[in-house]
TORDRENSE-985319 format. One record per residue (C-alpha): residue number from 1; residue in one letter; z, x, y. Coordinates in steps of 0.2 Angstrom, whole numbers, plus 5000, padded with zeros to 4 digits. Layout:
BEGIN
<atom><baza>NUM</baza><lodren>A</lodren><up>Z</up><east>X</east><north>Y</north></atom>
...
***
This chain:
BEGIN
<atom><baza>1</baza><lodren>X</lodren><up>5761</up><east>4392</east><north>5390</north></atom>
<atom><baza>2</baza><lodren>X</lodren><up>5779</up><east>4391</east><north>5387</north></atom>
<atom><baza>3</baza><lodren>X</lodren><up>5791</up><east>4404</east><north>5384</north></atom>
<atom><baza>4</baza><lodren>X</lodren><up>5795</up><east>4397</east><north>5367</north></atom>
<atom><baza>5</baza><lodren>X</lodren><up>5776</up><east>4396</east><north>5364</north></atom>
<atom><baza>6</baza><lodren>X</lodren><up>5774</up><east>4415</east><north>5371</north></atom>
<atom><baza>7</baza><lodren>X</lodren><up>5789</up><east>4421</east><north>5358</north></atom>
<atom><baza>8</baza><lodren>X</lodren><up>5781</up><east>4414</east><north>5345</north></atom>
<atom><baza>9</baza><lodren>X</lodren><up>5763</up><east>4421</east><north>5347</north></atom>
<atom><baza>10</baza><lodren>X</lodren><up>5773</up><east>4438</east><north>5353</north></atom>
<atom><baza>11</baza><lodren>X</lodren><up>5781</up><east>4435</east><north>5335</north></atom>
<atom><baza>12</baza><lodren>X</lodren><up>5763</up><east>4436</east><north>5327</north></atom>
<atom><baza>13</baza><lodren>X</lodren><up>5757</up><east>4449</east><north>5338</north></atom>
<atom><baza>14</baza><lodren>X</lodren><up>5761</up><east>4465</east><north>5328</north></atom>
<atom><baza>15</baza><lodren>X</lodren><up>5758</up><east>4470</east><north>5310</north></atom>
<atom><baza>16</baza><lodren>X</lodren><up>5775</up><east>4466</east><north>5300</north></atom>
<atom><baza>17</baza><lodren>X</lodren><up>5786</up><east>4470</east><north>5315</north></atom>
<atom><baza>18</baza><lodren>X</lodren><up>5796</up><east>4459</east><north>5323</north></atom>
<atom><baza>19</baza><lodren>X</lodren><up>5808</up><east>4470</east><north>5333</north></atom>
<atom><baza>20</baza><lodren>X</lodren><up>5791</up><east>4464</east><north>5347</north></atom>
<atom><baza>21</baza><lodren>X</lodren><up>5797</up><east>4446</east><north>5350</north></atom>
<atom><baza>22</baza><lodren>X</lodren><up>5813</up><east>4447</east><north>5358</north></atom>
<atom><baza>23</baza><lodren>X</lodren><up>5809</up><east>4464</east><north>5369</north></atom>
<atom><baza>24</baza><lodren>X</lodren><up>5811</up><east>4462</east><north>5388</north></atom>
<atom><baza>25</baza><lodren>X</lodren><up>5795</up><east>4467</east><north>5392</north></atom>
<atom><baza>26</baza><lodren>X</lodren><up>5776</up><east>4470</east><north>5382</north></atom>
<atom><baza>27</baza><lodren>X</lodren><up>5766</up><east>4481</east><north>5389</north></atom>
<atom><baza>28</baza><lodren>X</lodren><up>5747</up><east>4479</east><north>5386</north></atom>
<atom><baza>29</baza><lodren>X</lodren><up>5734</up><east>4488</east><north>5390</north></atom>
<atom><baza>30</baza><lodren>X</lodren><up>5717</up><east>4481</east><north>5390</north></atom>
<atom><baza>31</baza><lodren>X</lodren><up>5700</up><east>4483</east><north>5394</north></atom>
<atom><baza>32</baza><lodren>X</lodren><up>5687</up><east>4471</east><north>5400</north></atom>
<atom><baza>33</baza><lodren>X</lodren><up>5672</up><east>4479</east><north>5391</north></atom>
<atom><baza>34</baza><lodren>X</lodren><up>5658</up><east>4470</east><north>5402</north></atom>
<atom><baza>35</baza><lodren>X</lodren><up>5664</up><east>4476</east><north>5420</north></atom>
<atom><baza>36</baza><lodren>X</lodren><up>5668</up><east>4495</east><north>5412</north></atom>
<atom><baza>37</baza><lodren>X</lodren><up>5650</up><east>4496</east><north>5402</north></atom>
<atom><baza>38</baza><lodren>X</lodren><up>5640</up><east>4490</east><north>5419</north></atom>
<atom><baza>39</baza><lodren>X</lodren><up>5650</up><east>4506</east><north>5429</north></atom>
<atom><baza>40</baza><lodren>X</lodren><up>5649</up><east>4517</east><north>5413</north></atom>
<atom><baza>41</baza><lodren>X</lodren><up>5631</up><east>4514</east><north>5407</north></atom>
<atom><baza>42</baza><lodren>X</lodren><up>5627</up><east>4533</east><north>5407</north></atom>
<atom><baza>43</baza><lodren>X</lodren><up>5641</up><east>4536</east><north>5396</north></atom>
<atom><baza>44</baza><lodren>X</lodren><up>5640</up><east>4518</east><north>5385</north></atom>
<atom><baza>45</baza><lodren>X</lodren><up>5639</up><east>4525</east><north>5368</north></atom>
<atom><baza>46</baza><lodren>X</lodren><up>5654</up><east>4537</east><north>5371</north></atom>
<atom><baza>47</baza><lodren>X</lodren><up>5666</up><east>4521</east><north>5381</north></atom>
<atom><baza>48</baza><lodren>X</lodren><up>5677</up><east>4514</east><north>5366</north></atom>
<atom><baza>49</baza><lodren>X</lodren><up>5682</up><east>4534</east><north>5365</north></atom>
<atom><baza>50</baza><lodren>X</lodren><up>5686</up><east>4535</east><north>5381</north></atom>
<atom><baza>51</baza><lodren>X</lodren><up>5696</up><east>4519</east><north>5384</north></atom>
<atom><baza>52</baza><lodren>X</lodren><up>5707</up><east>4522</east><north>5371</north></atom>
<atom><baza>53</baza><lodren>X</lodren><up>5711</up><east>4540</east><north>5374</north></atom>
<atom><baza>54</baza><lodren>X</lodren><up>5717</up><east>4535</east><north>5390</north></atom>
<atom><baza>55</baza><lodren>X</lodren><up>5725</up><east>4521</east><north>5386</north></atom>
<atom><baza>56</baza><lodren>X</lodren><up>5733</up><east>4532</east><north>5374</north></atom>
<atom><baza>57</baza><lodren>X</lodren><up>5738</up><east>4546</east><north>5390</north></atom>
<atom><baza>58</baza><lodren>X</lodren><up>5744</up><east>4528</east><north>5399</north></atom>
<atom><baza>59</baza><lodren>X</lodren><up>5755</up><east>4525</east><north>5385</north></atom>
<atom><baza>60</baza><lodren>X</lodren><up>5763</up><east>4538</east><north>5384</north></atom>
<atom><baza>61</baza><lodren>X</lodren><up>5766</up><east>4541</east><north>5402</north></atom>
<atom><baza>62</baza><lodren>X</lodren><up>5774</up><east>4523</east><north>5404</north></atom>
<atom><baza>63</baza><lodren>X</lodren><up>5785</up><east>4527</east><north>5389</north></atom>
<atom><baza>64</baza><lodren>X</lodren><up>5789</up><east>4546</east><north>5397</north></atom>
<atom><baza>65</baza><lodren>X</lodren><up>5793</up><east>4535</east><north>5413</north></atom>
<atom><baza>66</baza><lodren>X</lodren><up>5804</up><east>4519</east><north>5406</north></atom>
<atom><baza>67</baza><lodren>X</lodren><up>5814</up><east>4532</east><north>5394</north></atom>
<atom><baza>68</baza><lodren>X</lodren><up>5817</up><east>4543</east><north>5411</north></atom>
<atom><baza>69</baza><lodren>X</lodren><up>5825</up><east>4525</east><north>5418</north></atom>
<atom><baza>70</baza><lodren>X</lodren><up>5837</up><east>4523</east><north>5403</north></atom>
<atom><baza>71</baza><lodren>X</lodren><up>5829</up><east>4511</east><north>5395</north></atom>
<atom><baza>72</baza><lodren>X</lodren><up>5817</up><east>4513</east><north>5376</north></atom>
<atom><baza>73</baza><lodren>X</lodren><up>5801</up><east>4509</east><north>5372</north></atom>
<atom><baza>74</baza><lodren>X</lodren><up>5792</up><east>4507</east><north>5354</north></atom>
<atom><baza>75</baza><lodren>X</lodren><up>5773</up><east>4508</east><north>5353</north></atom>
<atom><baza>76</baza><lodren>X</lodren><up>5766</up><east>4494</east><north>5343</north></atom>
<atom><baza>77</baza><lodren>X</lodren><up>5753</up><east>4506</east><north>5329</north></atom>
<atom><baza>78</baza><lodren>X</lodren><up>5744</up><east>4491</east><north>5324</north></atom>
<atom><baza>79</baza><lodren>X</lodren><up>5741</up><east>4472</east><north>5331</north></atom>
<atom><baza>80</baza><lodren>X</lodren><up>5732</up><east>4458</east><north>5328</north></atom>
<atom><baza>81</baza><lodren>X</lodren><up>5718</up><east>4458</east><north>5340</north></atom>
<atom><baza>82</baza><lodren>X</lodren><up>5715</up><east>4437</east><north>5344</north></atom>
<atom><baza>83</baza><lodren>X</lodren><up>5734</up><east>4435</east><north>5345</north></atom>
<atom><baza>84</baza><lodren>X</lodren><up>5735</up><east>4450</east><north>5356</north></atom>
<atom><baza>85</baza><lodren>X</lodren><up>5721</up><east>4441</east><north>5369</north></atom>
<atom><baza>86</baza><lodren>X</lodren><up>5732</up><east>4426</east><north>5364</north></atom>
<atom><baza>87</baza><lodren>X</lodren><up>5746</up><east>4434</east><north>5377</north></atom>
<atom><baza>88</baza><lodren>X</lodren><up>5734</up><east>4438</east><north>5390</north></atom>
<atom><baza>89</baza><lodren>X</lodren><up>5727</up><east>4420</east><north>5387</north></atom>
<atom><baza>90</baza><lodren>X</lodren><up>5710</up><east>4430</east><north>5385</north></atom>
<atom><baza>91</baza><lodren>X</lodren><up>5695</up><east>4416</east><north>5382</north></atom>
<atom><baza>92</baza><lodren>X</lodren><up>5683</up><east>4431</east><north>5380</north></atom>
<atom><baza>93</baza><lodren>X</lodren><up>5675</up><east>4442</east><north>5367</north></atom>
<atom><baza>94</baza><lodren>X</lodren><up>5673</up><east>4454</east><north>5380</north></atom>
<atom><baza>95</baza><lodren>X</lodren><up>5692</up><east>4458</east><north>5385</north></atom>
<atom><baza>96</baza><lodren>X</lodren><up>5697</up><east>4473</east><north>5372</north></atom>
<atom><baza>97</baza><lodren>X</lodren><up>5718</up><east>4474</east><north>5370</north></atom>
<atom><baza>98</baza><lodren>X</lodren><up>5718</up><east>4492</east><north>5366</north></atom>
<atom><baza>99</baza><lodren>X</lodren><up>5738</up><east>4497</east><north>5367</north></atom>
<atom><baza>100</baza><lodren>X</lodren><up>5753</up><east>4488</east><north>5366</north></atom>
<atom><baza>101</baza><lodren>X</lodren><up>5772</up><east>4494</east><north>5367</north></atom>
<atom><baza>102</baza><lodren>X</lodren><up>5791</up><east>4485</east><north>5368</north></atom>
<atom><baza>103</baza><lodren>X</lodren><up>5801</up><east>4489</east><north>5383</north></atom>
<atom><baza>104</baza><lodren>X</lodren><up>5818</up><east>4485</east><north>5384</north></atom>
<atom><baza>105</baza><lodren>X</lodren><up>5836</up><east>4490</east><north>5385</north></atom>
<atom><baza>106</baza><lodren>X</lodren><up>5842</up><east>4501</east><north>5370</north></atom>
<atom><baza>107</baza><lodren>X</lodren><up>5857</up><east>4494</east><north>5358</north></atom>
<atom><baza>108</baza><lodren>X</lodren><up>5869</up><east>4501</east><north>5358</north></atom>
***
């Protein structure tokens, strides 16, 4: 896709916040459920909690890391899920967005 069909689906991405669209850089974290349920079959009930704890310790190590560099970040709270696979150009029910943040230069 294009990069004006990319800003546009960036545009859609979070829940009434726009600030997303025009960020240098939208980190996504994501899961592909099918791969992680065949390694983690003892613990298969308990995955989703898992995954998004530690995308969640990811998260906030990234942002630890890019404020440390000079730069800001935002964590998006809440995102559409199909236009969120939409940017990964995800095909498959089985590929789980589970955080995104804007990264980019602070204005001044």
């Amino acid at each position: 896709a294009g990069y004006a069909a990319v800003t546009a689906i960036r545009r859609r991405v979070p829940v009434r916040q726009v600030f997303n669209a025009h960020t240098s850089l939208l980190l996504m974290l994501y899961l592909l459920a099918t791969a992680a349920l065949g390694v983690f079959w003892v613990a298969r009930q308990q995955l989703p909690v898992f995954a998004l704890l530690e995308a969640g310790v990811i998260g906030e190590r990234l942002m630890l890391s890019v404020v440390a560099r000079g730069l800001g970040g935002c964590p998006v709270g809440a995102f559409y899920d199909d236009e969120a696979g939409q940017l990964i150009d995800s095909k498959r029910k089985q590929l789980w967005v589970l955080h995104l943040a804007a990264i980019g230069q602070v204005a001044p």
